[in-house]
C-alpha positions as CSV (number, residue, x, y, z in Angstrom):
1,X,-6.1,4.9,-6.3
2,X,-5.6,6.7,-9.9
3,X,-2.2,7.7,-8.1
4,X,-1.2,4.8,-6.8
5,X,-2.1,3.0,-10.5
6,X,0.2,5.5,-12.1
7,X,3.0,4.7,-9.9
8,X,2.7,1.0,-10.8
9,X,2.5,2.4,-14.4
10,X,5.7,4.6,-14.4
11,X,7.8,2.0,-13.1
12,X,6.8,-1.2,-15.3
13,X,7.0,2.0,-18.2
14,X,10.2,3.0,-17.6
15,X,12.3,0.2,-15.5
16,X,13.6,2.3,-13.2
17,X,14.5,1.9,-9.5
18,X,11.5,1.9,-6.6
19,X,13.5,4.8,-4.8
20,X,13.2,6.8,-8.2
21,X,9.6,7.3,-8.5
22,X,8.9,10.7,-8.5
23,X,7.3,12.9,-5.3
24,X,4.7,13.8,-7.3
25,X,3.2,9.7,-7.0
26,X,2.5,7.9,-3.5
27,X,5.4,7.0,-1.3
28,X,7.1,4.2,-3.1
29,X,6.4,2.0,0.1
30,X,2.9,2.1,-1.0
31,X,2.9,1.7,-4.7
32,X,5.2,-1.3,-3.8
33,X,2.5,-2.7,-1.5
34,X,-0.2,-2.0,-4.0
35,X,1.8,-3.4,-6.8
36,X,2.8,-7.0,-4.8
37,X,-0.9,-7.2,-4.1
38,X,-2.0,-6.8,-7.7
39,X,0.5,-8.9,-9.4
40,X,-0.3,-12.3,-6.5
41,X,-4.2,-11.6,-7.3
42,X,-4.1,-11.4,-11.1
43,X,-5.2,-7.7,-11.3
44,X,-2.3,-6.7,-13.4
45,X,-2.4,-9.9,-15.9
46,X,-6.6,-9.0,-15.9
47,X,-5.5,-5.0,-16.9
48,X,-3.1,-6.2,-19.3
49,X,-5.9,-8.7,-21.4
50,X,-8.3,-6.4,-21.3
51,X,-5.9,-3.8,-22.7
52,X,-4.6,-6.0,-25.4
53,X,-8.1,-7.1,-26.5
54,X,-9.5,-3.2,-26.2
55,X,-6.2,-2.2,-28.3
56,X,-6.9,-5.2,-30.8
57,X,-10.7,-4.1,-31.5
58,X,-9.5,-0.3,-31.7
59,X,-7.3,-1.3,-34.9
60,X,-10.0,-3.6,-36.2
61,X,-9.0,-6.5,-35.5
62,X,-9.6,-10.0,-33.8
63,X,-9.6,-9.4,-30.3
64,X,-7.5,-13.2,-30.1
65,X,-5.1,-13.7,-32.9
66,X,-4.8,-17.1,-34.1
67,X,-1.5,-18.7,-33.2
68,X,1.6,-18.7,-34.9
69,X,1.5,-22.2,-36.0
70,X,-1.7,-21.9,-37.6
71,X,-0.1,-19.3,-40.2
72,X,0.7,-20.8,-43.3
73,X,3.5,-19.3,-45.4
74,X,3.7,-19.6,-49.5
């Protein structure tokens, strides 16, 4: 599965074609399969937020930044 996740992860890294994924990952017919599944049941949007709010608290800061409307400017 750690495969198959770093398949998804090199091409949303690097944009490049599904037929360019090196023979060192799954087959691209199965990262493809995998990633199709993920991204129709939320699990890549879930990885993402979690991510963004780990990354956030790493660099103390607020997990959820306020929005950009609610930043006054002098």
């Amino acid at each position: 599965m750690r495969a198959v996740m770093n398949g998804v992860m090199y091409i949303l890294s690097t944009g490049c074609q599904w037929r360019y994924i090196p023979k060192d990952l799954p087959s691209r017919s199965t990262v493809h399969r995998y990633f199709i599944w993920w991204q129709c049941d939320g699990v890549l949007d879930r990885i993402h937020d979690a991510l963004y709010v780990e990354c956030r608290e790493n660099a103390e800061r607020d997990a959820s930044p306020p929005p950009a409307s609610s930043i006054v400017r002098a």
